[in-house]
C-alpha positions as MATLAB code, in Angstrom:
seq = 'XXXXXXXXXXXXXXXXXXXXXXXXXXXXXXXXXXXXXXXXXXXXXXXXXXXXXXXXXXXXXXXXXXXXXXXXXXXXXXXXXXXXXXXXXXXXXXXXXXXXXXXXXXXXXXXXXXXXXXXXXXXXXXXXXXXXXXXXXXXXXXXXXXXXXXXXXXXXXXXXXXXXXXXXXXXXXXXXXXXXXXXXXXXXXXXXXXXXXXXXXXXXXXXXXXXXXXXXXXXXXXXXXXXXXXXX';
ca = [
       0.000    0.000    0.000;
       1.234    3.555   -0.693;
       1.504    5.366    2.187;
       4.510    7.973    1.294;
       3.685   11.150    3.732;
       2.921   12.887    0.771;
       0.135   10.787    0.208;
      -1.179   10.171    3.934;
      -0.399   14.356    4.416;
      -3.450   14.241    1.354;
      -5.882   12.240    3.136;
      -5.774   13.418    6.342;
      -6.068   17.467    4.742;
      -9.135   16.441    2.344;
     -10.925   14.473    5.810;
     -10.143   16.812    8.447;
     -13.301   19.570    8.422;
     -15.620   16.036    8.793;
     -13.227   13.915   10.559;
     -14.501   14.379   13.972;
     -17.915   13.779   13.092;
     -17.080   10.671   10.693;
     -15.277    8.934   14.062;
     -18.068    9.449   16.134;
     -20.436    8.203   13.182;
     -18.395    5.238   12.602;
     -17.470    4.274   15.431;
     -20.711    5.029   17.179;
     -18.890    7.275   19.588;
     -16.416    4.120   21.277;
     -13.364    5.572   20.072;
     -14.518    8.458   22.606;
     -14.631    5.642   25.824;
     -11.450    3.530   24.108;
      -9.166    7.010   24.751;
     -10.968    7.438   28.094;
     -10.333    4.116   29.436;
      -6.875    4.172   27.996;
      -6.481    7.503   30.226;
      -7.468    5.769   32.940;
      -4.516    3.134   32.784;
      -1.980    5.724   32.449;
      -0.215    7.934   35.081;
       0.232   10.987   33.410;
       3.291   13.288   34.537;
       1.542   16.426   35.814;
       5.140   18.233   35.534;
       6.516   16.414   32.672;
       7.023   16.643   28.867;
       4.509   14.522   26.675;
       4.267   13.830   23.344;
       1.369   13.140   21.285;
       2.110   11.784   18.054;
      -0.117   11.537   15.408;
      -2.154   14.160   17.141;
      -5.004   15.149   14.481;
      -7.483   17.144   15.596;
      -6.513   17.297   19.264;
      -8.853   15.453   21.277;
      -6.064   13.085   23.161;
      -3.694   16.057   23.299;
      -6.507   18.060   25.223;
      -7.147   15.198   27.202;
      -3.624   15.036   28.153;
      -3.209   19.107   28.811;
      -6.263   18.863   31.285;
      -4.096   16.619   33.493;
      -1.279   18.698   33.778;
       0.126   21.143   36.464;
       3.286   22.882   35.099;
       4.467   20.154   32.449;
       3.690   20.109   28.563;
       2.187   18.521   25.908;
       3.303   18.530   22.387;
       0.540   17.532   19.820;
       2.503   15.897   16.741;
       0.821   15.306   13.136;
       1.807   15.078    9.582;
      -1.735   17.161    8.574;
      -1.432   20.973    8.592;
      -5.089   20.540    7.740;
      -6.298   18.441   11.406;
      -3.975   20.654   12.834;
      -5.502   23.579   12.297;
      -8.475   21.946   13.560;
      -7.045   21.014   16.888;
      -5.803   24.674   17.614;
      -9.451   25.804   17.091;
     -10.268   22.939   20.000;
      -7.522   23.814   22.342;
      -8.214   27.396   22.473;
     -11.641   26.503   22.840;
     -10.484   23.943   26.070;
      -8.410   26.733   27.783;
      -5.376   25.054   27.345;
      -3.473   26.687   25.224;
      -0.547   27.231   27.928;
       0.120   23.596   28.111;
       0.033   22.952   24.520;
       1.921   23.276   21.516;
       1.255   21.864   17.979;
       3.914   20.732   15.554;
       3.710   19.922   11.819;
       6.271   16.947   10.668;
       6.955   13.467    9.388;
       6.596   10.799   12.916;
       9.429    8.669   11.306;
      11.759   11.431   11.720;
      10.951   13.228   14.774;
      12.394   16.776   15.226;
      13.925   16.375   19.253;
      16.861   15.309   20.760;
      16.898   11.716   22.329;
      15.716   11.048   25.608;
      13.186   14.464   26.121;
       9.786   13.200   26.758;
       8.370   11.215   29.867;
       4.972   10.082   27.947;
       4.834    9.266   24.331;
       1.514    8.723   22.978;
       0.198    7.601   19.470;
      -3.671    7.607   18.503;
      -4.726    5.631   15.838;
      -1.810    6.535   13.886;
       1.156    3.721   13.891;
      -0.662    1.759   11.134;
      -0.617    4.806    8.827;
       3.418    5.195    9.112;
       4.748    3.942    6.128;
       7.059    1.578    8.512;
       5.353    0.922   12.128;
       8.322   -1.230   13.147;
      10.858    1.889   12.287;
       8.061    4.316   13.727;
       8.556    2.883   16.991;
      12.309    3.076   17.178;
      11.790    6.529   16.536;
       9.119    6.977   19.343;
      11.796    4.765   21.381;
      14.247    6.867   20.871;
      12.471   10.276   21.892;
      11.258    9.192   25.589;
      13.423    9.257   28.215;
      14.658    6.005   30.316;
      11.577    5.244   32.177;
       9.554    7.277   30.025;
       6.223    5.408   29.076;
       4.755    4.984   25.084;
       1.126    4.221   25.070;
      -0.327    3.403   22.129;
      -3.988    2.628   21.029;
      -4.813    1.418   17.703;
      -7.744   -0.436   15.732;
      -7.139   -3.716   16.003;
      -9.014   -7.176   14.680;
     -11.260   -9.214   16.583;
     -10.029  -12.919   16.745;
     -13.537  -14.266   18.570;
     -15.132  -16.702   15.394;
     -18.713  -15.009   16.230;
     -17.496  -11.484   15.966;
     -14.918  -11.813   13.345;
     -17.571  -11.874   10.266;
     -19.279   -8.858   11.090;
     -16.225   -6.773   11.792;
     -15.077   -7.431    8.725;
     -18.546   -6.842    6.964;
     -18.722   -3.577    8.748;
     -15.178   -2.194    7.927;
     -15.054   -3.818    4.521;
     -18.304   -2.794    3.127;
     -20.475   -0.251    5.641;
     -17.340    1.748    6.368;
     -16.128    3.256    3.123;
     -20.059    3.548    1.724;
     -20.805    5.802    5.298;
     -17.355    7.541    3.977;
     -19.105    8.380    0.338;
     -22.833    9.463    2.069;
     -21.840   11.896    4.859;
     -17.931   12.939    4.022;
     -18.341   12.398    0.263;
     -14.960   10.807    0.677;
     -15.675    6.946   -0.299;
     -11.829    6.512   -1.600;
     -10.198    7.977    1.964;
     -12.333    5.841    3.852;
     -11.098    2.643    1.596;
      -7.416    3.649    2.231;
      -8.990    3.550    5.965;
     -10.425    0.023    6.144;
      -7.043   -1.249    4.370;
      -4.491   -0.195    6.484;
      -6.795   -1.177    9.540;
      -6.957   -4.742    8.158;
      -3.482   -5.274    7.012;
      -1.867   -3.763   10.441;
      -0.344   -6.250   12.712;
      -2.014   -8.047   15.415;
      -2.747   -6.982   19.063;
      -0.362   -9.923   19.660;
       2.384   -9.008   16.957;
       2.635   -5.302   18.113;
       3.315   -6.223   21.840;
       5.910   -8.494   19.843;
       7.754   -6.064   18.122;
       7.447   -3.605   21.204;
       9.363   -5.738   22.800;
      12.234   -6.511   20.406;
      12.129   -2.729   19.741;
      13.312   -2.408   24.062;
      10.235   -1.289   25.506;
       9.898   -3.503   28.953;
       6.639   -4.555   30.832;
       5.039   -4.583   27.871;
       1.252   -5.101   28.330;
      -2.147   -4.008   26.586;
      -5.860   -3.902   26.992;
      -8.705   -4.755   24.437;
     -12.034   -2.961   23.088;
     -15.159   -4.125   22.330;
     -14.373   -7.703   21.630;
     -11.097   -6.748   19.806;
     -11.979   -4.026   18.086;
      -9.225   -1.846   19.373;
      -6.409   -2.187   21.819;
      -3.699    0.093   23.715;
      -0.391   -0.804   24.165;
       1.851   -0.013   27.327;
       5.296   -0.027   27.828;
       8.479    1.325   29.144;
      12.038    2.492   28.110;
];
């Protein structure tokens, strides 16, 4: 599958004035209770540097602000486009103080080793061109320590559920895309790169051989998603 930043950069620019409402349409609102519960394992560093990779339009970076005291949160994404969406939504949260947003490629990340005590990544590791390298990079960034959390779609392996997961993202998905984002083609790219990313399993796998210890994760909705822990 293509997925050059030139071409991901596209996407995300042409989705990003319907993107919030096509995640809460699609995903009937769980991707809203996956990043809560996902909080809720987490110790956040109230004084400490975080980084939010693959950012879009802001909601986990705000999440992350509102927990702070004197730390910082950088919100990280290849889109100009669900950028500029996300710095209508933090000034809108009141937490513009605690937040900066950043513009670059996540397989080439702009700061020094070792700067950031949280690393997080929202639904974006299966859209780097190279997951396996992606990590190493988000490796690289956090300090010893320093926790990466990262929650991703994932597949269902229960024999009931499996069928109609598939139906859904293979065939209601992209046609939901086409009716209410007029997008059919973005929402395809979508559904493929959720299906052809690695398992739950496989990711804790290569976590692992990338040096993150205590490697652990939690499942969604039978499978549907799952977040990744671990530690430098």
């Amino acid at each position: 599958m293509n997925k050059t930043p030139k071409r991901v950069q596209g996407i995300f620019d042409g989705l990003a004035p319907d993107y919030d409402k096509m995640n809460d349409i699609i995903s009937l609102g769980t991707h809203r209770s996956w990043r809560t519960k996902t909080m809720q394992a987490i110790t956040v560093p109230k004084n400490g540097q975080i980084l939010d990779v693959a950012a879009g339009t802001g909601d986990w970076t705000i999440a992350l602000a509102q927990e702070l005291d004197q730390g910082h949160v950088t919100g990280f994404d290849l889109s100009a486009e669900m950028l500029a969406v996300a710095r209508e939504k933090v000034v809108a949260a009141g937490v513009s103080f605690w937040v900066t947003l950043t513009q670059g490629n996540a397989m080439a990340l702009p700061y020094e080793d070792n700067t950031f005590d949280l690393v997080t990544i929202g639904f974006g590791l299966r859209n780097l061109p190279d997951p396996v390298k992606g990590l190493a990079e988000l490796y690289r960034v956090l300090k010893p320590g320093g926790e990466l959390v990262v929650l991703e779609t994932s597949q269902p392996d229960n024999p009931v559920i499996k069928p109609f997961w598939k139906m859904y993202f293979k065939g209601l998905m992209p046609v939901m895309g086409k009716v209410f984002a007029h997008d059919k083609s973005s929402y395809d790219y979508l559904e493929q790169t959720t299906e052809e990313f690695m398992t739950y399993q496989e990711l804790a796998t290569v976590m692992r051989q990338t040096g993150f210890e205590g490697v652990s994760y939690e499942r969604f909705n039978f499978g549907a998603a799952a977040a990744h822990f671990g530690r430098k």
